[in-house]
Every structure is written in C-alpha cells, then in structure tokens.
Backbone of each chain as nested JSON, in Angstrom:
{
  "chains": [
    {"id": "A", "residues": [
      {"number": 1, "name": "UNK", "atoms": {"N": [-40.062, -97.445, 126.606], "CA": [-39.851, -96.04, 126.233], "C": [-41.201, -95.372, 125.983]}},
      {"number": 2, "name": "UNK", "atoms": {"N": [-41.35, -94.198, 126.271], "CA": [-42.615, -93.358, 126.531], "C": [-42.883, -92.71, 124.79]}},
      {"number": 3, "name": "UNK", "atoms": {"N": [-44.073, -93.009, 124.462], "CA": [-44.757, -92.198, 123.342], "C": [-44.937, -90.752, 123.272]}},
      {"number": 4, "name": "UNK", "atoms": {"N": [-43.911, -90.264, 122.173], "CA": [-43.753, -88.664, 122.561], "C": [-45.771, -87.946, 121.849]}},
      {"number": 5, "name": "UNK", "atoms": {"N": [-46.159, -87.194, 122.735], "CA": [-47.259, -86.775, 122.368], "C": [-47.178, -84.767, 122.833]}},
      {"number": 6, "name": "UNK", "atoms": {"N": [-47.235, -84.355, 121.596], "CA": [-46.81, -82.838, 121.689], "C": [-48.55, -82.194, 121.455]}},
      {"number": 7, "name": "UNK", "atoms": {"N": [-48.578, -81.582, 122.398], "CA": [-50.099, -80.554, 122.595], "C": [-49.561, -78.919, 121.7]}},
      {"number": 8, "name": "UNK", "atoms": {"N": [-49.864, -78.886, 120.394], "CA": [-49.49, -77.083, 119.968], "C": [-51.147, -76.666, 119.935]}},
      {"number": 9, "name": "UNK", "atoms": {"N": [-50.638, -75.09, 120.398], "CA": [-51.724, -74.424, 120.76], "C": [-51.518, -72.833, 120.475]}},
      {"number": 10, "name": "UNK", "atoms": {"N": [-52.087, -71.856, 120.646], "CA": [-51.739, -70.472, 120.137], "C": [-52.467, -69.831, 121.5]}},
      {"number": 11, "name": "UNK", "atoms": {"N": [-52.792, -70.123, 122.527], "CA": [-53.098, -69.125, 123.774], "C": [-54.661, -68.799, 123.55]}},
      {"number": 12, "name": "UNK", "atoms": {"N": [-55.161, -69.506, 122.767], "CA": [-56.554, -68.577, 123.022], "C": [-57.55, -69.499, 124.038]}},
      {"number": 13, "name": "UNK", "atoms": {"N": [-58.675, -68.738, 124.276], "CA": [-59.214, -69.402, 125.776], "C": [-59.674, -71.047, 125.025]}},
      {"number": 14, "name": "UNK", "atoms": {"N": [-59.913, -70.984, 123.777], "CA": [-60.569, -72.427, 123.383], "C": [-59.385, -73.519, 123.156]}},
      {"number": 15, "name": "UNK", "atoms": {"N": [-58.117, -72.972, 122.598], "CA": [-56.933, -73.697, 122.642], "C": [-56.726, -74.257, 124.339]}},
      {"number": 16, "name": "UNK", "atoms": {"N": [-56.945, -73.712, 125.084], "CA": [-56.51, -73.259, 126.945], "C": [-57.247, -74.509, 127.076]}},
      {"number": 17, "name": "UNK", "atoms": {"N": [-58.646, -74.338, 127.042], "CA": [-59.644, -75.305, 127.182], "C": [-59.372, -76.894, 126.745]}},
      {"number": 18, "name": "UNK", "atoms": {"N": [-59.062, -77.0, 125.355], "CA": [-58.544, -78.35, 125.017], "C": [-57.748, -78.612, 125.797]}},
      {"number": 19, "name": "UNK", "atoms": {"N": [-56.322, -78.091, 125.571], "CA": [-55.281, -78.086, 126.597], "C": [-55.343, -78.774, 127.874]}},
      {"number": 20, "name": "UNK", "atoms": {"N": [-56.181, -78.403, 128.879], "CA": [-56.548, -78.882, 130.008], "C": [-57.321, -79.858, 130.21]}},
      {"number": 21, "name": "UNK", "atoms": {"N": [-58.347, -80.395, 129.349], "CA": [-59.148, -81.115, 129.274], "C": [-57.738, -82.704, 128.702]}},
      {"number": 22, "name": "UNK", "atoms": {"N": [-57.826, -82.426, 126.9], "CA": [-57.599, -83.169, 126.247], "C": [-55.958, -83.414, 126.846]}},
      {"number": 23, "name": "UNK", "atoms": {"N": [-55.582, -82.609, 126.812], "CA": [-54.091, -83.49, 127.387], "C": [-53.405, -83.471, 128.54]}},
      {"number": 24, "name": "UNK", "atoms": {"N": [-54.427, -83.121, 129.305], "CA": [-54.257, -83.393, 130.709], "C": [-55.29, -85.053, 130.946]}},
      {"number": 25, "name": "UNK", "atoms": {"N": [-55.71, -85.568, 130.012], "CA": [-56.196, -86.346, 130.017], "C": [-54.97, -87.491, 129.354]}},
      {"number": 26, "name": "UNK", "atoms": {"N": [-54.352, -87.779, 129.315], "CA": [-53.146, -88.847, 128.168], "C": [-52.689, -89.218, 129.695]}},
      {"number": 27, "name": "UNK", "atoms": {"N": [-52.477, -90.398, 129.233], "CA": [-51.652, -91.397, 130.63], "C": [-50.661, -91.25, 129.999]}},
      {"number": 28, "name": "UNK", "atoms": {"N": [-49.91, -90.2, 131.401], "CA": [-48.875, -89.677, 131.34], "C": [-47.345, -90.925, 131.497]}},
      {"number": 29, "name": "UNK", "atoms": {"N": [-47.941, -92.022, 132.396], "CA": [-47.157, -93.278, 132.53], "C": [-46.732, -93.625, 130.851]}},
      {"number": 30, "name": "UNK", "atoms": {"N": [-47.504, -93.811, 129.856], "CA": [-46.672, -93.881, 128.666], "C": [-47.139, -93.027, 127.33]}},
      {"number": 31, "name": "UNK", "atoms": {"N": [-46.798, -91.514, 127.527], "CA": [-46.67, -90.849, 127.311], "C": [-45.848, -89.412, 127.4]}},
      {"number": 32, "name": "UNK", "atoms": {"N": [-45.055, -89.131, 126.851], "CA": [-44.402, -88.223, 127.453], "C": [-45.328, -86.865, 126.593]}},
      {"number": 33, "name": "UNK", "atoms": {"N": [-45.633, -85.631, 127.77], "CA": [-46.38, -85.042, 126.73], "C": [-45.65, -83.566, 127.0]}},
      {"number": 34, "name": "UNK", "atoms": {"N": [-45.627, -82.369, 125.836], "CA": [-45.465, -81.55, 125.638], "C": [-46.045, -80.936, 125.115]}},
      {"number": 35, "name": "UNK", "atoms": {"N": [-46.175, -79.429, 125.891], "CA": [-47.186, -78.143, 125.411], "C": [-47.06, -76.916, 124.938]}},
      {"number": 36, "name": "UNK", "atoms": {"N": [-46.703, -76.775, 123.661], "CA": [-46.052, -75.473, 122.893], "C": [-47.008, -74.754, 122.691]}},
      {"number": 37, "name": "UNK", "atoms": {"N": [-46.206, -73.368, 122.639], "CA": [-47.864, -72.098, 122.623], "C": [-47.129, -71.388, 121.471]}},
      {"number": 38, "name": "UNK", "atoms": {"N": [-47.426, -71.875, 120.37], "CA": [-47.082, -71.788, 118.895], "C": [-46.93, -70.074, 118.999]}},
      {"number": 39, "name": "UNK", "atoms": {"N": [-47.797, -69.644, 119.642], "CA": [-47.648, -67.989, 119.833], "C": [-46.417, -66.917, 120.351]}},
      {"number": 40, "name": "UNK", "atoms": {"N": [-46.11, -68.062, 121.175], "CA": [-44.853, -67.81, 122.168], "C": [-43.617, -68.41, 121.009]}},
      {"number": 41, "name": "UNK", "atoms": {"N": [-43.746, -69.489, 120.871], "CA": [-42.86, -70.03, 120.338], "C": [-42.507, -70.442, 118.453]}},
      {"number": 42, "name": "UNK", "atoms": {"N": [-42.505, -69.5, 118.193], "CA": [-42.345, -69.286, 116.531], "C": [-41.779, -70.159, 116.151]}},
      {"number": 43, "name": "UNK", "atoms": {"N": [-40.52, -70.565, 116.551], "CA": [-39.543, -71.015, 115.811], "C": [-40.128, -72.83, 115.604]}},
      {"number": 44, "name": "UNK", "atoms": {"N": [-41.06, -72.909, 116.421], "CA": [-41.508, -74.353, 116.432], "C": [-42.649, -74.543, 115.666]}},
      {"number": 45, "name": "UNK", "atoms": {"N": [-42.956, -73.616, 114.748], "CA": [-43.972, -73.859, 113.85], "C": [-43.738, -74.435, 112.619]}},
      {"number": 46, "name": "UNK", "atoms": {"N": [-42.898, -74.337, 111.933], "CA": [-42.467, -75.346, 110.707], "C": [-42.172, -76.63, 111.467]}},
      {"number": 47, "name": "UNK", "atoms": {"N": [-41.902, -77.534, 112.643], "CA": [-41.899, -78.507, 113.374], "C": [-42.646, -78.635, 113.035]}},
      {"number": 48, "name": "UNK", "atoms": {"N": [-44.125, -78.127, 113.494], "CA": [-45.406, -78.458, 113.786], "C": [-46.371, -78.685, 111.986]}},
      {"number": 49, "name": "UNK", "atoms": {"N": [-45.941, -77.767, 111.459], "CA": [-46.2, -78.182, 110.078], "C": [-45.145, -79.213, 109.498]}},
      {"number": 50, "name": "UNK", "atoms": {"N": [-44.691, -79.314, 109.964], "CA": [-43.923, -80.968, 108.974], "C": [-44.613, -81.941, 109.85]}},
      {"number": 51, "name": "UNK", "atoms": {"N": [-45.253, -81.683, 111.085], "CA": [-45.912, -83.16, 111.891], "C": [-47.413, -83.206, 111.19]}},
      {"number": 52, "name": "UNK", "atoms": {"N": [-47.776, -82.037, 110.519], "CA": [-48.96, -81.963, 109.641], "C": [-50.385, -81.015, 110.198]}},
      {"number": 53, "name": "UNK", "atoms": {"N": [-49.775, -80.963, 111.457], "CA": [-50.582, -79.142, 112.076], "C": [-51.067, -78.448, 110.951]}},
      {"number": 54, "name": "UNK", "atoms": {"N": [-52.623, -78.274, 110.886], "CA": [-52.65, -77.612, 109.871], "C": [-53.389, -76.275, 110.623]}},
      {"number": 55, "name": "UNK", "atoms": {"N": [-53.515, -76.376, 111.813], "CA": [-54.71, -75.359, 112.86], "C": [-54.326, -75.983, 114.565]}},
      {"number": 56, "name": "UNK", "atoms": {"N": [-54.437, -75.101, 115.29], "CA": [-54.329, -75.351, 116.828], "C": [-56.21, -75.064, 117.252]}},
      {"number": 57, "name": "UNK", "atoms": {"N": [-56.273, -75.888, 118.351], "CA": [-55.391, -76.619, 118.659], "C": [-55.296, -78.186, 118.572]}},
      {"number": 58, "name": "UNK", "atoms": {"N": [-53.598, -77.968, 118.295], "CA": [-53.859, -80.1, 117.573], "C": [-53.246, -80.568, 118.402]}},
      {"number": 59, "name": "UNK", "atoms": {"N": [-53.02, -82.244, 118.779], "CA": [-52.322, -83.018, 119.34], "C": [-51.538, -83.709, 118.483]}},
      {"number": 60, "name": "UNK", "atoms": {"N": [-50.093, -83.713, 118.448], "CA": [-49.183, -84.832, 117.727], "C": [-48.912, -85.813, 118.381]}},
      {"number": 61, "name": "UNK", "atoms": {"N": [-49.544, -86.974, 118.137], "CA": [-49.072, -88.618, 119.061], "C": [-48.431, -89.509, 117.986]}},
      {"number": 62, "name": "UNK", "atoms": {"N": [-47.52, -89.727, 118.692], "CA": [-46.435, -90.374, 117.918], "C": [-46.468, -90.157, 116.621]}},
      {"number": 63, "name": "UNK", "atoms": {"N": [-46.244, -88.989, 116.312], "CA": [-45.916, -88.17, 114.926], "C": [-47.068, -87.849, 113.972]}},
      {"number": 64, "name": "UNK", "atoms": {"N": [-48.404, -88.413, 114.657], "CA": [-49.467, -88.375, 113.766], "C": [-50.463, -86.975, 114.191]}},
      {"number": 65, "name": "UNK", "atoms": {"N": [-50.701, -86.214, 113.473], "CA": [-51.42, -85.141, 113.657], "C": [-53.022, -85.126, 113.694]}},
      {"number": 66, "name": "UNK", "atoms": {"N": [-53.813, -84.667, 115.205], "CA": [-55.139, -84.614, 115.314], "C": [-55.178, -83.095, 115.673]}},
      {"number": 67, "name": "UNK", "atoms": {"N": [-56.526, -82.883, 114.752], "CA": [-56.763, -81.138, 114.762], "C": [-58.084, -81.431, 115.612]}},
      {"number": 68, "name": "UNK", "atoms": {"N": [-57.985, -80.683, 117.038], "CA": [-58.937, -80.96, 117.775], "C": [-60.079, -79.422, 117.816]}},
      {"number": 69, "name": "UNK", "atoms": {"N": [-60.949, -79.586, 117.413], "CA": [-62.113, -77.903, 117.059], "C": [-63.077, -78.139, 117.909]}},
      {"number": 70, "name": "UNK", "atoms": {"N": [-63.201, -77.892, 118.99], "CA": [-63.93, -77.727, 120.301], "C": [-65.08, -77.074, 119.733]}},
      {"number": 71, "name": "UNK", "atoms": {"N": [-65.903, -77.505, 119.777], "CA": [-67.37, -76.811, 119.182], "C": [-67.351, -75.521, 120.321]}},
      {"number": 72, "name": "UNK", "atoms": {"N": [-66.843, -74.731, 119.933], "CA": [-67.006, -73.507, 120.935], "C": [-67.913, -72.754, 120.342]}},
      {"number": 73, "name": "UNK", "atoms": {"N": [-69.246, -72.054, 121.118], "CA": [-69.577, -70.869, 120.437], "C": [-68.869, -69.551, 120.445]}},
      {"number": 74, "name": "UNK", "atoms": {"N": [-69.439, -68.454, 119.497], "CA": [-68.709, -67.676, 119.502], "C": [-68.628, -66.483, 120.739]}},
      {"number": 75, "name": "UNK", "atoms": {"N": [-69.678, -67.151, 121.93], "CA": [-69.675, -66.262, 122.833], "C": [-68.114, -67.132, 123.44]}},
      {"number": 76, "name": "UNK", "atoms": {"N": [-67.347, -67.61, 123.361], "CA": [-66.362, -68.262, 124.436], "C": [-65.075, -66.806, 124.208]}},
      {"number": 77, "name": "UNK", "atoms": {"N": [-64.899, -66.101, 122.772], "CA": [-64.249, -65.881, 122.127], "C": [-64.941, -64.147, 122.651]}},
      {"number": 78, "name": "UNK", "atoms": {"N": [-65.198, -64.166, 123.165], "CA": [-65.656, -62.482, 123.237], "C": [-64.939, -61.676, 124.284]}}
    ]},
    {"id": "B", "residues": [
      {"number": 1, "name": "UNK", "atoms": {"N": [-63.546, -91.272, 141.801], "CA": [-64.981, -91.818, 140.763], "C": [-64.391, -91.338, 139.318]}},
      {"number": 2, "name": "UNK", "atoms": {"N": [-64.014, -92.239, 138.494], "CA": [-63.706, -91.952, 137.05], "C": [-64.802, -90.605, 136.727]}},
      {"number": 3, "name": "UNK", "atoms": {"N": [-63.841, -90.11, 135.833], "CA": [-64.166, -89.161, 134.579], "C": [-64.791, -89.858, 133.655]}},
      {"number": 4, "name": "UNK", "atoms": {"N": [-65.922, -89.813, 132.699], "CA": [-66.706, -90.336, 131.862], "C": [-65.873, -89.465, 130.915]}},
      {"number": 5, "name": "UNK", "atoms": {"N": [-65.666, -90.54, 129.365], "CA": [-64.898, -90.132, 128.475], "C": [-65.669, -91.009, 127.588]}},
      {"number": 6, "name": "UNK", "atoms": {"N": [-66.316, -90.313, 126.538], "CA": [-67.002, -91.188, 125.584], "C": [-66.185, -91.102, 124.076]}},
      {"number": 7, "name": "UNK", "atoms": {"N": [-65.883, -91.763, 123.369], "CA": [-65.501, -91.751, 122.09], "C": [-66.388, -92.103, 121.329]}},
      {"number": 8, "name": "UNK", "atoms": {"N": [-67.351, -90.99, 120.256], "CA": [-67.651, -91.473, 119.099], "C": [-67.224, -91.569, 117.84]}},
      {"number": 9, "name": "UNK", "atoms": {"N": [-67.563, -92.305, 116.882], "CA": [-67.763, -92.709, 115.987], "C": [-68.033, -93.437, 114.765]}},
      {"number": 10, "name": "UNK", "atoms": {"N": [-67.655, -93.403, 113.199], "CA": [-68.428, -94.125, 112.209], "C": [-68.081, -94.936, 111.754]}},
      {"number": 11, "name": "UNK", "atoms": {"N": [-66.856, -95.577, 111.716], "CA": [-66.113, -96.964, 111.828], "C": [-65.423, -96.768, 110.396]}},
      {"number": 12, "name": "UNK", "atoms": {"N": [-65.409, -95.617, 110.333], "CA": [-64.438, -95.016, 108.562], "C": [-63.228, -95.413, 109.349]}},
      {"number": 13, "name": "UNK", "atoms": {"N": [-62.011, -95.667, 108.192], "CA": [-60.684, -95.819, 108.653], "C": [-60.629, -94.567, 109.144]}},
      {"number": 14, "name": "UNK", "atoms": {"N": [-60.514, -93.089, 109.023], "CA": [-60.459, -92.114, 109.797], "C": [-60.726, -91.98, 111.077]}},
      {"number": 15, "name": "UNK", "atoms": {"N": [-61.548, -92.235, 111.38], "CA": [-62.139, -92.693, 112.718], "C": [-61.639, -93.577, 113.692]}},
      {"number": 16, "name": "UNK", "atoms": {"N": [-61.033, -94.485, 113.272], "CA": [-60.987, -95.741, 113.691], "C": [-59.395, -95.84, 113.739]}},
      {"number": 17, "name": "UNK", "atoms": {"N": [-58.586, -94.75, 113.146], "CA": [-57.565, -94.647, 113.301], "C": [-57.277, -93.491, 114.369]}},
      {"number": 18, "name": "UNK", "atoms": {"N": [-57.977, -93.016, 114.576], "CA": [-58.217, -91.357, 115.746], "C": [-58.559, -92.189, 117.111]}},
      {"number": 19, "name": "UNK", "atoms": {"N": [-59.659, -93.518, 116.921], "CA": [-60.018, -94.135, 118.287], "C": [-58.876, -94.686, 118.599]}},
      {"number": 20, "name": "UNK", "atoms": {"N": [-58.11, -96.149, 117.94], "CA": [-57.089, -96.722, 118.71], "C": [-55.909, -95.516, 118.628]}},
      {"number": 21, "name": "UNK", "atoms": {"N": [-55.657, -94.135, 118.351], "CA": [-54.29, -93.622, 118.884], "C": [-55.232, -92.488, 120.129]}},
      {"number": 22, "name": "UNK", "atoms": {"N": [-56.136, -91.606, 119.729], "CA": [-56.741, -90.616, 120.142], "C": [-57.315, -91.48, 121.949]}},
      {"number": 23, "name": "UNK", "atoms": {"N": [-58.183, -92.49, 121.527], "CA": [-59.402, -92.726, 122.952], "C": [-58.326, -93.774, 123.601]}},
      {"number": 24, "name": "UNK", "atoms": {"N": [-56.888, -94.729, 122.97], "CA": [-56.137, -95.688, 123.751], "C": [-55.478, -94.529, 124.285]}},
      {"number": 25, "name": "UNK", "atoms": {"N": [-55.072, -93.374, 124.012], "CA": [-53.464, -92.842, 125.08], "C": [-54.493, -92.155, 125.974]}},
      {"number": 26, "name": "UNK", "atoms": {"N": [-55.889, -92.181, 126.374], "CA": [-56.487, -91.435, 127.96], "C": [-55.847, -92.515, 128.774]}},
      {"number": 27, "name": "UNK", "atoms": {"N": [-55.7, -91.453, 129.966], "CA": [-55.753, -92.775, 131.15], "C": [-56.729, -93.061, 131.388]}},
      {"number": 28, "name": "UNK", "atoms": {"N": [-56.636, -94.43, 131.617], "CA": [-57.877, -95.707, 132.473], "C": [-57.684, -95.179, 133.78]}},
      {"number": 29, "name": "UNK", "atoms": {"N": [-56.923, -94.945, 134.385], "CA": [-57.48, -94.867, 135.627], "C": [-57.734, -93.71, 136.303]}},
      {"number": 30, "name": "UNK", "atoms": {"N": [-57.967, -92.584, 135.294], "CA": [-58.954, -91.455, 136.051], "C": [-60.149, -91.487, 134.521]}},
      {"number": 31, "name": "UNK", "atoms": {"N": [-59.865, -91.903, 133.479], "CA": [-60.989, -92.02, 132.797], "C": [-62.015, -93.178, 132.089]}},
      {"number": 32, "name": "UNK", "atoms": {"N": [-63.186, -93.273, 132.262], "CA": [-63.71, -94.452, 132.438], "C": [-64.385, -94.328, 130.709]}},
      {"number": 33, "name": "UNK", "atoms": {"N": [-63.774, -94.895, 129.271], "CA": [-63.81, -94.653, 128.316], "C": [-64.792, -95.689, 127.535]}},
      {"number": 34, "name": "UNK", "atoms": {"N": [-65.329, -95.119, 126.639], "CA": [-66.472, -95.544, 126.023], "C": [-66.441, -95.443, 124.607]}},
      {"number": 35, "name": "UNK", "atoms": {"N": [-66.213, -96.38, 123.752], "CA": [-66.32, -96.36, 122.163], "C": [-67.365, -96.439, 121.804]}},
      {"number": 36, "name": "UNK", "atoms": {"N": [-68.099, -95.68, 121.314], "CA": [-69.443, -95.436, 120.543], "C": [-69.802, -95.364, 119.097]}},
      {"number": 37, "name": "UNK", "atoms": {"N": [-69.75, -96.63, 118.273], "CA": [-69.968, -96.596, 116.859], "C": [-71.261, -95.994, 116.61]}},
      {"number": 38, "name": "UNK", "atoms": {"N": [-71.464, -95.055, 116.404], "CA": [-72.706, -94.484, 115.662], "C": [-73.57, -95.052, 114.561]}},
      {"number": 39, "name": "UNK", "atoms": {"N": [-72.752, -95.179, 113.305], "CA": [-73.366, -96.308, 112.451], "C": [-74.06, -97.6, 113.014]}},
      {"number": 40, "name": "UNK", "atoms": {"N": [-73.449, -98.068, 114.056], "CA": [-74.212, -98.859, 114.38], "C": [-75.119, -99.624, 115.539]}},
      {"number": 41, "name": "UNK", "atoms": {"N": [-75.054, -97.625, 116.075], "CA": [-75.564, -97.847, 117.476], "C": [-76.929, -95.936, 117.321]}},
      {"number": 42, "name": "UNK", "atoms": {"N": [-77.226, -96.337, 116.461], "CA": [-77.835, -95.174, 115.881], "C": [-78.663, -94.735, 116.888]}},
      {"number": 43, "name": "UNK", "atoms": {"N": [-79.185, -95.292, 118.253], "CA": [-80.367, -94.885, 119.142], "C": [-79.188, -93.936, 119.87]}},
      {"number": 44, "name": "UNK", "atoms": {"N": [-78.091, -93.571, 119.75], "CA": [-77.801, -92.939, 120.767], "C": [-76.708, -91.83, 120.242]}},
      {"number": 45, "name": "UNK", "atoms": {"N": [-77.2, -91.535, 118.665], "CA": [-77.187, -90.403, 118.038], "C": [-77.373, -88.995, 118.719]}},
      {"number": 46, "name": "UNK", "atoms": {"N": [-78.834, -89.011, 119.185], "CA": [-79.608, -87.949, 119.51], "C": [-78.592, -87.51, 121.486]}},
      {"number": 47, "name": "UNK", "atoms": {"N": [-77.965, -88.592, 121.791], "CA": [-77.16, -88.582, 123.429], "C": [-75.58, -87.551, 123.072]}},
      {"number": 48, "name": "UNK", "atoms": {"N": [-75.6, -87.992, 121.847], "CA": [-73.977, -87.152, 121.206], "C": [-74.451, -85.839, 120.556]}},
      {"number": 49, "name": "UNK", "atoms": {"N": [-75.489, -86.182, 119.844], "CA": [-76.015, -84.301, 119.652], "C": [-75.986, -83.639, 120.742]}},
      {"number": 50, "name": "UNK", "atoms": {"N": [-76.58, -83.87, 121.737], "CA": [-76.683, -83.134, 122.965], "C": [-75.526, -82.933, 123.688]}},
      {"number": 51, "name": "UNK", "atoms": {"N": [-74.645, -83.354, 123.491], "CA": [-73.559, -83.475, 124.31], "C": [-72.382, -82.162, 123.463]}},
      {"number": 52, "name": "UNK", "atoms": {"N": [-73.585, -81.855, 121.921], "CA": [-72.344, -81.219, 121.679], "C": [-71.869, -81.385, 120.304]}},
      {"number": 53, "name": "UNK", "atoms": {"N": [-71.84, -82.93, 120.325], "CA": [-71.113, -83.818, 118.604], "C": [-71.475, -83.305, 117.409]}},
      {"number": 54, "name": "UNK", "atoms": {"N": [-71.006, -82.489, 116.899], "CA": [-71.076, -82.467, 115.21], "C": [-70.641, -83.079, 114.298]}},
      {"number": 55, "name": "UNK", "atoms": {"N": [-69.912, -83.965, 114.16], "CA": [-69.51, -84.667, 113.574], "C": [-68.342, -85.637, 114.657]}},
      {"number": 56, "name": "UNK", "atoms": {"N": [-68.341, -86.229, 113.448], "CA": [-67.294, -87.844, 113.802], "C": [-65.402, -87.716, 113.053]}},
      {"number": 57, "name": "UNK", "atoms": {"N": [-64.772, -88.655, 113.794], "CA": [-64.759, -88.68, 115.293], "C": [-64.712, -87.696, 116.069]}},
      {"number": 58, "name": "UNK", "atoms": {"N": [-65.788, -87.596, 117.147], "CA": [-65.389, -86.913, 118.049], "C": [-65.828, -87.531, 119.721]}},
      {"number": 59, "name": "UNK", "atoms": {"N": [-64.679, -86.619, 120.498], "CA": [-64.448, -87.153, 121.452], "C": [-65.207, -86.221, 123.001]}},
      {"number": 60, "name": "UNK", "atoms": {"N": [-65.658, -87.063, 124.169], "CA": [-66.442, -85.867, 124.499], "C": [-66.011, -86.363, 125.95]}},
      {"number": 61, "name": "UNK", "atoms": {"N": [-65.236, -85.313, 126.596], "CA": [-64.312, -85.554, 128.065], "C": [-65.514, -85.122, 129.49]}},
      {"number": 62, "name": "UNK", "atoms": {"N": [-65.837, -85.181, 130.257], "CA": [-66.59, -85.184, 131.118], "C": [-67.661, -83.915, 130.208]}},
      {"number": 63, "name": "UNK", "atoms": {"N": [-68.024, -84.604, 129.463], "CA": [-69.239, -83.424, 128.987], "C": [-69.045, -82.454, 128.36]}},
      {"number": 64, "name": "UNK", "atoms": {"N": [-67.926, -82.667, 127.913], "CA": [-67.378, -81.417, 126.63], "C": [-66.942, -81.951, 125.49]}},
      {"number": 65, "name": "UNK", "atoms": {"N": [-67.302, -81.54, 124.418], "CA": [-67.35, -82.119, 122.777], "C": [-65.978, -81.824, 121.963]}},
      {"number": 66, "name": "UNK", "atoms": {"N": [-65.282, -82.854, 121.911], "CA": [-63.965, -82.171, 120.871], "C": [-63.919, -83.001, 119.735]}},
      {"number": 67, "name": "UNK", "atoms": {"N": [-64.061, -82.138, 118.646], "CA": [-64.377, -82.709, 117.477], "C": [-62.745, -83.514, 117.11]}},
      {"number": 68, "name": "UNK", "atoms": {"N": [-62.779, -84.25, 116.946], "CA": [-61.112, -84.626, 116.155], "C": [-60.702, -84.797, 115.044]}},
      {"number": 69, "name": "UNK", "atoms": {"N": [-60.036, -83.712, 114.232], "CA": [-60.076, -84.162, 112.773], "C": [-59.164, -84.371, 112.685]}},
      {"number": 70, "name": "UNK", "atoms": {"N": [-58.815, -85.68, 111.59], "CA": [-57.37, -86.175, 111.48], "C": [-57.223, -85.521, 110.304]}},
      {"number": 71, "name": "UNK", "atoms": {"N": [-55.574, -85.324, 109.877], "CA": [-55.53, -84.829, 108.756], "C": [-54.814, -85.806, 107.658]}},
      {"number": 72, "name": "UNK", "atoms": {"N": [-56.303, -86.342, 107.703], "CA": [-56.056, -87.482, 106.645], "C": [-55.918, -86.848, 105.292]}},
      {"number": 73, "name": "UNK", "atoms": {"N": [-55.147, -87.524, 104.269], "CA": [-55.028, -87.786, 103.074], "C": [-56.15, -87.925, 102.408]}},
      {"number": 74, "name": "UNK", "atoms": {"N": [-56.548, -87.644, 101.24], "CA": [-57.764, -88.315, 100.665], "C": [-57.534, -89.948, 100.116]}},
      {"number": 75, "name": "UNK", "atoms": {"N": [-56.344, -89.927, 100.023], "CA": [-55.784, -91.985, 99.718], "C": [-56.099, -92.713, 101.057]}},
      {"number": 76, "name": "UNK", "atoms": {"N": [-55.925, -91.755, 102.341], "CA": [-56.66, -93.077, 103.38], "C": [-58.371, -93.433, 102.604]}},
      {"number": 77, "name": "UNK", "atoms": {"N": [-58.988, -92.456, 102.364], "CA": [-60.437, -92.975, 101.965], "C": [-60.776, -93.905, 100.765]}},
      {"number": 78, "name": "UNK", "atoms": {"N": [-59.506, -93.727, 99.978], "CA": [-59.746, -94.856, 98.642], "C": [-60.072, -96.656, 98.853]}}
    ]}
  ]
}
C-alpha cells in the first residue's frame, strides 16, 4: 500500500516552485501524492492544521508535517 | 543522467528525522541523492552556503535550496 504524501500550498510563484521541484520529486511508485492549493481550497485547511501545517509551502508524509521555505529572495515575489 | 539531490545536515534528531522520511521518499531513479552531515563533514560547509543553505536540514534539488523545517515539538530536543 502506497504512503499518502499531501503537497499544501497557497499559489504563490515560491509555493509553485517547491511544488514542482520538491514533489514532483517523491517516487511516485510508493507514494501516493496530492496537491492542495489551500487558496482554492478552504475547506481543507483545518485538515492541514491538524496534520500540523503551520505555513505553505509544506509537505505531509505519512501524517508528519515538513514546512519547506525556499530561500527565495524578495525579488521572486515582485 | 540523474538529477543531483543533496541532503544536508546536523545529525540533531530533527534532522535526521526530515532525512530518513524527507531525502528516503525522492526517487532513486531520476535522483542521484546525497546525505551530507555537516557536523561532521565541515569542509563542505562553504559548497551548501553557495548553493543557497541557511540552515539545516535542508535539502537542495538540482541546485535549488529548500530549507526543511520540521515542526518539531520542543520534547523531540530534550
């Protein structure tokens, strides 16, 4: 059975960036992965805070919460 | 030709709990992964600054720096 691993994110270009990088990177063979855009999808944010999300964008693997902060400068964001 | 995927860090349980869930679920076979204890590989400090690394653990996917913070407890550190 596949390790559920959930990618939440809020749409911004540095969230986008992890996104593509970091969990397009998970061997998908045992992993099952999912990509919520906390922005889009409200109702999945108390989910994401009971998995311990405390900031996007994080990865939940097998229920354990990593807050991933892309050293972006602030020109990425302009 | 693999993706270079380096994992650093300081061999804190934090760390070391981010490497075996965070650097085991890449795939091996588009990424060619690298555990890098810092503490005790200190000459190659100055290779993860450059790359980006501000702190530990962090993880750095074909040349891009993602810091990983777990959201540890302060009882994991006791």
């Amino acid at each position: 059975m596949k390790t559920k691993a959930v990618f939440y994110h809020a749409g911004c270009p540095v969230c986008v960036a992890a996104e593509q990088n970091v969990a397009a990177a998970l061997d998908r063979s045992r992993f099952d992965v999912e990509i919520v855009h906390l922005g889009q999808s409200k109702s999945r944010v108390a989910e994401a805070e009971k998995a311990g999300v405390k900031s996007v964008p994080a990865l939940v693997l097998d229920g354990q919460p990593y807050h991933i902060n892309f050293g972006a400068g602030i020109e990425v964001l302009r």
